[in-house]
DSSP file (Angstrom, degrees, kcal/mol; ACC not computed):
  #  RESIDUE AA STRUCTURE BP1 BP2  ACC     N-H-->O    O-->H-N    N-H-->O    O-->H-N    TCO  KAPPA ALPHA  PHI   PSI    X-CA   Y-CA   Z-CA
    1    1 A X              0   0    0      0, 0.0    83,-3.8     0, 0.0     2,-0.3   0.000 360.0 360.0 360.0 143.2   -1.5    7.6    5.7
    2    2 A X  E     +A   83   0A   0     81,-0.2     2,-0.2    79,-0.0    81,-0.2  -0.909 360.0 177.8-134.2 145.1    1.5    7.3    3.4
    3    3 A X  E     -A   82   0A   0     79,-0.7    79,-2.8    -2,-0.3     2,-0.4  -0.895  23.9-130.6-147.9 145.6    5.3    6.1    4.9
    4    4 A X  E >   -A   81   0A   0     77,-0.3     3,-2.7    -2,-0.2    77,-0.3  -0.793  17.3-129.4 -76.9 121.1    8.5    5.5    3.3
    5    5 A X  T 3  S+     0   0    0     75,-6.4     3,-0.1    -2,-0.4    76,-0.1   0.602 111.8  53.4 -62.7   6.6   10.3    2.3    4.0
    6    6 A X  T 3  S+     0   0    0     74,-0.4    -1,-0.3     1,-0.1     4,-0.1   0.720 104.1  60.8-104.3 -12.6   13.6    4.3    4.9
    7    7 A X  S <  S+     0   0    0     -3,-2.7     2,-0.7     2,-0.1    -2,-0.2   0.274  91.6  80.5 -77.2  -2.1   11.3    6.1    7.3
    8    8 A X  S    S-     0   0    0     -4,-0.2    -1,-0.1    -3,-0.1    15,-0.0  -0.789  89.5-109.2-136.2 110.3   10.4    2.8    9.3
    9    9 A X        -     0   0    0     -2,-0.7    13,-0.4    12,-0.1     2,-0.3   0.067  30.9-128.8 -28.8 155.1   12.9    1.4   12.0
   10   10 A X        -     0   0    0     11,-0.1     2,-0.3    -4,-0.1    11,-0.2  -0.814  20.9-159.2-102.8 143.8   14.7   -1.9   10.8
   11   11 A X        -     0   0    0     -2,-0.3     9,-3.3     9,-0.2     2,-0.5  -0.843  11.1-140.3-139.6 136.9   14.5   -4.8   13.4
   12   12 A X  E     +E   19   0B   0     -2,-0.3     7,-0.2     7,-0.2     2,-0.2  -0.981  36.5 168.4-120.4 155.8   17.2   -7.9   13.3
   13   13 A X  E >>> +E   18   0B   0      5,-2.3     3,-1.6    -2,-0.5     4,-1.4  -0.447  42.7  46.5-123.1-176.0   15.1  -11.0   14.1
   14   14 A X  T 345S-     0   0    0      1,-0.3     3,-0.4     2,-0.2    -1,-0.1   0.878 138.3 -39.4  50.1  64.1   15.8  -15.0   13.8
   15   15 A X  T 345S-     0   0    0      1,-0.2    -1,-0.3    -3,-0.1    -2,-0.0   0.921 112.3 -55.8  39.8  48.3   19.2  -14.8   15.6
   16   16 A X  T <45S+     0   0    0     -3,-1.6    -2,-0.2     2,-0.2    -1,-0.2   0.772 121.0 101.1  53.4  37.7   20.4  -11.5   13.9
   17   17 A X  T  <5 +     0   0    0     -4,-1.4     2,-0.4    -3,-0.4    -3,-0.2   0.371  60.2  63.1-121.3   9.9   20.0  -12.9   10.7
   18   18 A X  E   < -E   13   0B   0     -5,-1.0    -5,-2.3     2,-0.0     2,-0.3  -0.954  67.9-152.3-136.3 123.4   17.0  -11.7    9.4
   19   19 A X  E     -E   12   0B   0     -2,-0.4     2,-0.4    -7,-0.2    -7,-0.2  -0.692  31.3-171.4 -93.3 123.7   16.9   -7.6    8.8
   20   20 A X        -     0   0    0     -9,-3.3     2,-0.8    -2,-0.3    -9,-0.2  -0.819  29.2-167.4-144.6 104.9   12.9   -6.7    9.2
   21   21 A X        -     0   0    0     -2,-0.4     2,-0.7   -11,-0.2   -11,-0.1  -0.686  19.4-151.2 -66.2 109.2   11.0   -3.9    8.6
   22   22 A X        +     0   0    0     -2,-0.8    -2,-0.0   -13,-0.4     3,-0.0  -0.777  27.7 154.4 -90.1 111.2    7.3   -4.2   10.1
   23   23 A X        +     0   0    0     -2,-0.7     2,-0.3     1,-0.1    -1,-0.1   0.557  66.9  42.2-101.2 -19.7    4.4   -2.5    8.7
   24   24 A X        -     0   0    0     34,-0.0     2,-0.2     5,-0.0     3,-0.1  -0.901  69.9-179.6-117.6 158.4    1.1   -4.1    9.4
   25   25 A X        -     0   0    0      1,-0.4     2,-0.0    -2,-0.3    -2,-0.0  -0.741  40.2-116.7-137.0-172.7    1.0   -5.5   13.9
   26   26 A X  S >  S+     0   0    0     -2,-0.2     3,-1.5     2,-0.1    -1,-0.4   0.967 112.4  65.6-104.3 -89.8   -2.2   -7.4   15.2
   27   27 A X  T 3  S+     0   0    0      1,-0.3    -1,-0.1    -3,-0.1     3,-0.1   0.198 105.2  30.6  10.5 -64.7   -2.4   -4.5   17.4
   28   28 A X  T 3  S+     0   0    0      1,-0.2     2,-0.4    -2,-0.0    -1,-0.3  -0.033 123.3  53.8-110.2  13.0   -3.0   -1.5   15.1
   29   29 A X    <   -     0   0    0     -3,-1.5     2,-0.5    -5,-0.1    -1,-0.2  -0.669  65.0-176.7-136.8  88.6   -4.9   -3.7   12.7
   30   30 A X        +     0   0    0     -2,-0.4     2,-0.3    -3,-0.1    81,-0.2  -0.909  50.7  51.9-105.8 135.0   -8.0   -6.1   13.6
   31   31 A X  S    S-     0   0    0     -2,-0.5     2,-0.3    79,-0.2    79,-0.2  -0.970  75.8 -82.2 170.0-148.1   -9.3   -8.0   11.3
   32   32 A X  E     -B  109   0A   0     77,-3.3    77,-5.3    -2,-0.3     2,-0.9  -0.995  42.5 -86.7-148.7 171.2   -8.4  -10.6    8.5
   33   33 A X  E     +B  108   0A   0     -2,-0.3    75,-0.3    75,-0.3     3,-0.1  -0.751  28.6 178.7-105.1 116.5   -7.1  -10.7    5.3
   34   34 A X  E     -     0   0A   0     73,-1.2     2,-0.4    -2,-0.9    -1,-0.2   0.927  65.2 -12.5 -74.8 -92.6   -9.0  -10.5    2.5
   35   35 A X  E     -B  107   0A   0     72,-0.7    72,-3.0     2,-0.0     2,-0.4  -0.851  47.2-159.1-127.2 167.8   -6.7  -10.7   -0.7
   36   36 A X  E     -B  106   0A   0     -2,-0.4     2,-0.3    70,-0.2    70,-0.2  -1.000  26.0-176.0-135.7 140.1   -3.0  -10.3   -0.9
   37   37 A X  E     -B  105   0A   0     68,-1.3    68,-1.2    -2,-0.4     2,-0.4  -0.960  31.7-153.0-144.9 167.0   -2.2   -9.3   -4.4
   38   38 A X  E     +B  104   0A   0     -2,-0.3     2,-0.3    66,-0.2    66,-0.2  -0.987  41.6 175.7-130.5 129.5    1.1   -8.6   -6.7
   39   39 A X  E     -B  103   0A   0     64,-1.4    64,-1.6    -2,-0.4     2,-0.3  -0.911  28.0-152.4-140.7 172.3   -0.2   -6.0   -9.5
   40   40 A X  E     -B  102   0A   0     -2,-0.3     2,-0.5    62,-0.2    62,-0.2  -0.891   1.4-168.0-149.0 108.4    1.0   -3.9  -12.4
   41   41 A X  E     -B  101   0A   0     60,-1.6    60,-4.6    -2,-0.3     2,-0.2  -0.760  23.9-143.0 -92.6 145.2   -0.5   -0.8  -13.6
   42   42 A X    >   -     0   0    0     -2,-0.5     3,-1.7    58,-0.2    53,-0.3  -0.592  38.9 -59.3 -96.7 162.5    1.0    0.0  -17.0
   43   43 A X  T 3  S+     0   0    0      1,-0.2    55,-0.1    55,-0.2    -1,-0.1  -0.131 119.4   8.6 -65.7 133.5    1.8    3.5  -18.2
   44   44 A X  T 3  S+     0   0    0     53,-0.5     2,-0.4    55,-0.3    -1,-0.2   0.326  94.7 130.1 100.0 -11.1   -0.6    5.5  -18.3
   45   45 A X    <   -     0   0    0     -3,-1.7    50,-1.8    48,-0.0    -1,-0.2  -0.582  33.7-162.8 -57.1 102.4   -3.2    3.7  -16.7
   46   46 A X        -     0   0    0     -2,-0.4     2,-0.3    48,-0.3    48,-0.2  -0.806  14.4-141.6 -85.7 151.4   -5.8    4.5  -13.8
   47   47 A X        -     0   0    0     46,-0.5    46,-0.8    -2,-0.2     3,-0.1  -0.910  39.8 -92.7-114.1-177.3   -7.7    2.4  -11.8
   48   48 A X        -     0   0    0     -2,-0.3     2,-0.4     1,-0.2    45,-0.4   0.045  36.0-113.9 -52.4 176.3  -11.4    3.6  -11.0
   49   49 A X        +     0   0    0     43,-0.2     2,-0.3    -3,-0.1    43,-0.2  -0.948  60.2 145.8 -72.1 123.5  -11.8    5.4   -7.9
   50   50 A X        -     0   0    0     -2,-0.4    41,-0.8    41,-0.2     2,-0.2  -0.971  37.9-120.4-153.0 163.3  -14.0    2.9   -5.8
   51   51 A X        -     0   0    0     -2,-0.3     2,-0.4    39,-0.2    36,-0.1  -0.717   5.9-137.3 -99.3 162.0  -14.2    1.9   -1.9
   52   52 A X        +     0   0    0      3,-0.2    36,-1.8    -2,-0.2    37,-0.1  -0.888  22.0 178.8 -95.0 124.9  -13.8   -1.2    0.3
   53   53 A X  S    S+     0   0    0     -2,-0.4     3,-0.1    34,-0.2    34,-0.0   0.406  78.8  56.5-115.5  14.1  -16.8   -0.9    2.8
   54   54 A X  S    S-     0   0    0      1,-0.2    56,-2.5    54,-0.2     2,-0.2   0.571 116.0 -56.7-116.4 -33.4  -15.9   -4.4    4.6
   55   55 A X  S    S-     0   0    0     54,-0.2    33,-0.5     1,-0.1    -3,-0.2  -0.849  70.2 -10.3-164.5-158.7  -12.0   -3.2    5.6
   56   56 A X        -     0   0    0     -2,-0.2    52,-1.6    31,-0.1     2,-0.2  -0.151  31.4-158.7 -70.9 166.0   -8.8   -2.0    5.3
   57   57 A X  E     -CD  85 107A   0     28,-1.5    28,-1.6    50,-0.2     2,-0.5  -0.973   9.3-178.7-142.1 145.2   -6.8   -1.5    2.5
   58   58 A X  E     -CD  84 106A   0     48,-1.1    48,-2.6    26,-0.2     2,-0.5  -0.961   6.4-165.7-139.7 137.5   -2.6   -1.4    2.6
   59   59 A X  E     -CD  83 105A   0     24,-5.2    24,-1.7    -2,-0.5     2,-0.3  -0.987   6.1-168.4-135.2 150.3    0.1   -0.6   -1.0
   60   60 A X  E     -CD  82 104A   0     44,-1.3    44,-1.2    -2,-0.5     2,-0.6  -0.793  20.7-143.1-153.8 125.4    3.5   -1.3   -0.6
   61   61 A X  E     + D   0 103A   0     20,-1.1    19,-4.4    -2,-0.3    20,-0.4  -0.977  22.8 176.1-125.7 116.7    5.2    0.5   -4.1
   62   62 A X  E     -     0   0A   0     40,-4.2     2,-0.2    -2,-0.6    41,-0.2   0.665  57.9 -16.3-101.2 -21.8    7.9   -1.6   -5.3
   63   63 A X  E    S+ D   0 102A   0     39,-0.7    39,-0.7    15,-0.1     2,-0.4  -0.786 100.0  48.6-169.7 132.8    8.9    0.3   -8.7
   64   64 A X  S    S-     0   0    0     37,-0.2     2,-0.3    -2,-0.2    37,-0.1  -0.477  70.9-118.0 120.0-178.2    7.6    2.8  -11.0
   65   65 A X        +     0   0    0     -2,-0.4    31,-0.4    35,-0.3    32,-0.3  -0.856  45.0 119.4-128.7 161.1    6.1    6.4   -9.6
   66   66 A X        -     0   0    0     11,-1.9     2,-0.3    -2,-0.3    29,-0.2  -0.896  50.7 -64.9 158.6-142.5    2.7    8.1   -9.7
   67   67 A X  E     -F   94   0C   0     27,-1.7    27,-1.8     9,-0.3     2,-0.4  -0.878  34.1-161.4-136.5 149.7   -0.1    9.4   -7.9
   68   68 A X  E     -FG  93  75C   0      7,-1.6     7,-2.4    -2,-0.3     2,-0.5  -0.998  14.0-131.2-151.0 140.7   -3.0    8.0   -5.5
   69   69 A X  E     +FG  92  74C   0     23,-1.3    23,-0.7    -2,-0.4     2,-0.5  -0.810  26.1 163.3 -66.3  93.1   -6.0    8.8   -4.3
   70   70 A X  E >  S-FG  91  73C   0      3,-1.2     3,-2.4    -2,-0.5    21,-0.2  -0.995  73.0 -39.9-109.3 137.4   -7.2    8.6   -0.7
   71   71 A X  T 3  S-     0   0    0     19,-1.7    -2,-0.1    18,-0.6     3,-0.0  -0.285 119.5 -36.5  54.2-111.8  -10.0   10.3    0.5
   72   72 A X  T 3  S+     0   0    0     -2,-0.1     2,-0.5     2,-0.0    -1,-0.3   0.319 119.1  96.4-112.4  11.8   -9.8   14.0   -1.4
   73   73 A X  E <   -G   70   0C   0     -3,-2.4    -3,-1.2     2,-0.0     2,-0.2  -0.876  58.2-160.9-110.4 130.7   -6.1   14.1   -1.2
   74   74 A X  E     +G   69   0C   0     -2,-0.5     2,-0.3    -5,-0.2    -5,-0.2  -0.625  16.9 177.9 -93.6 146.3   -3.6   13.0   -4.0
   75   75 A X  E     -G   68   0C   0     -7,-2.4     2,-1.8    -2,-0.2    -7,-1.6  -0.995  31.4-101.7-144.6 140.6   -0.2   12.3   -3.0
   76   76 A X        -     0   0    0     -2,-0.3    -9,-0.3    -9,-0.3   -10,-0.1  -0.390  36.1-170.1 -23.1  30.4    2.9   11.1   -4.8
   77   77 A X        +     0   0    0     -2,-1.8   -11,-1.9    -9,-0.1     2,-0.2   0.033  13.4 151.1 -74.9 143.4    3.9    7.5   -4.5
   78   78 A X    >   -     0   0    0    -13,-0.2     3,-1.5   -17,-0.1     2,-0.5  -0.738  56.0 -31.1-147.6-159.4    7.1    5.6   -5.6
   79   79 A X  T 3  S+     0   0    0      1,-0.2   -17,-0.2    -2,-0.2    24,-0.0  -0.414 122.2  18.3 -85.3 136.7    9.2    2.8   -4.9
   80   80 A X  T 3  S+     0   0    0    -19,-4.4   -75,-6.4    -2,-0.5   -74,-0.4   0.514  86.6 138.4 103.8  -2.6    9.2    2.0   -0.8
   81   81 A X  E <   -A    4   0A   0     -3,-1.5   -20,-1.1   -20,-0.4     2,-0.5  -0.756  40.3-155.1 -88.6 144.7    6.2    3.8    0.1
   82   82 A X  E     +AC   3  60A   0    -79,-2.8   -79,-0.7    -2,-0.3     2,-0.4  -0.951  16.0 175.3 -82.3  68.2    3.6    2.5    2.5
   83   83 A X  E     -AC   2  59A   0    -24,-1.7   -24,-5.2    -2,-0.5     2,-0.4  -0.775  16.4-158.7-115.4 166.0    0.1    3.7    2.2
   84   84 A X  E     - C   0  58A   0    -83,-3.8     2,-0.3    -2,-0.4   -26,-0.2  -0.991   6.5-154.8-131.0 140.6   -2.8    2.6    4.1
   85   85 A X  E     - C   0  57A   0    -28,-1.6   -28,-1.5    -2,-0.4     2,-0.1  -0.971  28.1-137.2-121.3 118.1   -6.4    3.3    2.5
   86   86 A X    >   -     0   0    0     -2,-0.3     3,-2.0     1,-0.2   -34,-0.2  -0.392  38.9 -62.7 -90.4 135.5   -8.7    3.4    5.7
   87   87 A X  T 3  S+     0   0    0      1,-0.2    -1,-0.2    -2,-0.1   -34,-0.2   0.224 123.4   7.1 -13.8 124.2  -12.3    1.5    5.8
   88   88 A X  T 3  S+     0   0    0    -36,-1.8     2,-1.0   -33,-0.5    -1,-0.2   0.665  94.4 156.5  69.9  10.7  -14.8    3.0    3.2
   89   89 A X    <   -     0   0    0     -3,-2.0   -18,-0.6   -37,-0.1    -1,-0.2  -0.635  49.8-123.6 -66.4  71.7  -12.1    5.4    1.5
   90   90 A X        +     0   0    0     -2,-1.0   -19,-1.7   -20,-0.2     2,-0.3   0.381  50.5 163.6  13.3 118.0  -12.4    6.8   -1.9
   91   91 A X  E     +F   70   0C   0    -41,-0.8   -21,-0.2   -21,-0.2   -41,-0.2  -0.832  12.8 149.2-136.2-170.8   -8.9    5.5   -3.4
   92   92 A X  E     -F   69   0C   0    -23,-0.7   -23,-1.3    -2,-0.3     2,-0.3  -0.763  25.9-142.8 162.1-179.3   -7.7    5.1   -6.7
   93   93 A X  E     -F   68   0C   0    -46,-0.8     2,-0.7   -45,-0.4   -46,-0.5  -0.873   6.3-163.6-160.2 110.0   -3.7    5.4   -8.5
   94   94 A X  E     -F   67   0C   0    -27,-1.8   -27,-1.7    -2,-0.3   -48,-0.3  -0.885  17.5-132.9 -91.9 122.0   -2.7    6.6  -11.5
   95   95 A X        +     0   0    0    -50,-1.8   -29,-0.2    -2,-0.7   -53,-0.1  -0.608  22.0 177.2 -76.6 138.8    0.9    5.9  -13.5
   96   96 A X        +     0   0    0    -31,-0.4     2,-0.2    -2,-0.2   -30,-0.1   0.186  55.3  73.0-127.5  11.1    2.0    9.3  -14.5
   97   97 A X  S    S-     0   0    0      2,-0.3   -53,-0.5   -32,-0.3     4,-0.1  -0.666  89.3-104.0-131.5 161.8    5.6    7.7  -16.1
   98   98 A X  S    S+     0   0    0     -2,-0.2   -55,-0.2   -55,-0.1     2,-0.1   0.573  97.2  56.0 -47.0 -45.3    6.6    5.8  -19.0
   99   99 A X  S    S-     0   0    0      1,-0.2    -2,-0.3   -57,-0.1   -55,-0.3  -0.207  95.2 -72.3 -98.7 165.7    7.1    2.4  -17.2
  100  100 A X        -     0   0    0    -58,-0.1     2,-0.4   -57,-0.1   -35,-0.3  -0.327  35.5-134.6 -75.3 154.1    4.9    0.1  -15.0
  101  101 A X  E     -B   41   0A   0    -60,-4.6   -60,-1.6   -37,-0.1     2,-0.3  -0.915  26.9-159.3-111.7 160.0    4.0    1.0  -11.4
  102  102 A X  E     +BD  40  63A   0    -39,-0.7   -40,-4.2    -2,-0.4   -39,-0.7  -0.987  20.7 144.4-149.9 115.5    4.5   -1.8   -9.6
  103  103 A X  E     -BD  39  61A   0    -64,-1.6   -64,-1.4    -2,-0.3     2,-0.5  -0.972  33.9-131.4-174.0 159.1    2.9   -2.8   -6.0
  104  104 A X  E     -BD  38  60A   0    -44,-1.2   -44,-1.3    -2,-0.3     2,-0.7  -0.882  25.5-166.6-126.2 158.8    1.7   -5.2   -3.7
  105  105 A X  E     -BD  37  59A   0    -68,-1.2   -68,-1.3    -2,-0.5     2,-0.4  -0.870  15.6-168.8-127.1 136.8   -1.3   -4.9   -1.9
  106  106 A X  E     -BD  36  58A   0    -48,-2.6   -48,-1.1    -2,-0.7     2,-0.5  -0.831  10.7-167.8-127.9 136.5   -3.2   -6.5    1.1
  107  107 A X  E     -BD  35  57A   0    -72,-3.0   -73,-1.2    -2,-0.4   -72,-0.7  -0.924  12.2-149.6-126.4 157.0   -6.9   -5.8    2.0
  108  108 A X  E     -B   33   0A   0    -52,-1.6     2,-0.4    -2,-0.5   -75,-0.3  -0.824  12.9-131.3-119.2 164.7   -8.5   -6.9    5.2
  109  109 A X  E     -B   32   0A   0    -77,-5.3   -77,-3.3    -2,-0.4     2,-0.4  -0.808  24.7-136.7 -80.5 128.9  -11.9   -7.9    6.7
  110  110 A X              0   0    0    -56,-2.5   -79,-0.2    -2,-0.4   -55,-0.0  -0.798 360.0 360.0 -87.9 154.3  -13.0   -6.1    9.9
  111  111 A X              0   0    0     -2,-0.4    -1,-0.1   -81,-0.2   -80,-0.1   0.643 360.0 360.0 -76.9 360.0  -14.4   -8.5   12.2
C-alpha cells in the first residue's frame, strides 16, 4: 500500500502546537519494532529484492524519486510517500534519477 503525505489528514496535538500527521497506530499494526533506519540509495542503485518473514515493513520517501517493488507490482515513489511492505513480501527500490533517494524506514516484529 503506497500513500502520499498530502493525502493523510493533519492533526494539531500538544495544545495546538504541534501539526501531526499519523501513519503507523497500535491498532492497525501489532507487533514491535525491529529497526528504524535513515538510508541513501545513490543514483542508480538497487537494492536486492529480498523478504522479511518475521514482520512488517514501512518507507517514508524524503527526497529523490524512483521505483519499488512490492509483491509483483512496481510503483513510482518520491518525496512524501508512504509505503507499507506487508509480512513475507518480495520488495526491493531502485533510483531511476541522477541524485540520492532518500528514506526512512521502520520494520517490525509480529508477536
Amino acid at each position: 500500500m503506497k500513500v502520499n503525505l498530502q493525502d493523510i489528514p493533519t492533526e494539531m496535538t500538544h495544545n495546538n502546537t504541534t501539526f501531526r500527521k499519523r501513519l503507523i497506530t497500535v491498532e492497525e499494526k501489532k507487533g514491535r519494532i525491529a529497526t528504524s533506519n535513515y538510508a541513501r540509495l545513490t543514483k542508480g542503485s538497487q537494492l536486492e529484492p529480498h523478504a522479511h518473514t518475521d514482520g512488517e515493513e514501512f518507507y517514508l520517501f524524503l527526497e529523490g524519486s524512483g521505483e519499488m517493488l512490492v509483491g509483483e507490482e512496481w510503483m513510482s515513489v518520491g518525496k512524501g510517500d508512504f509505503v507499507t511492505v506487508p509480512k513475507n513480501a518480495v520488495h526491493s527500490i531502485k533510483n531511476t534519477l541522477d541524485e540520492n533517494l532518500v528514506f526512512l524506514t521502520i520494520r517490525t516484529i509480529s508477536d
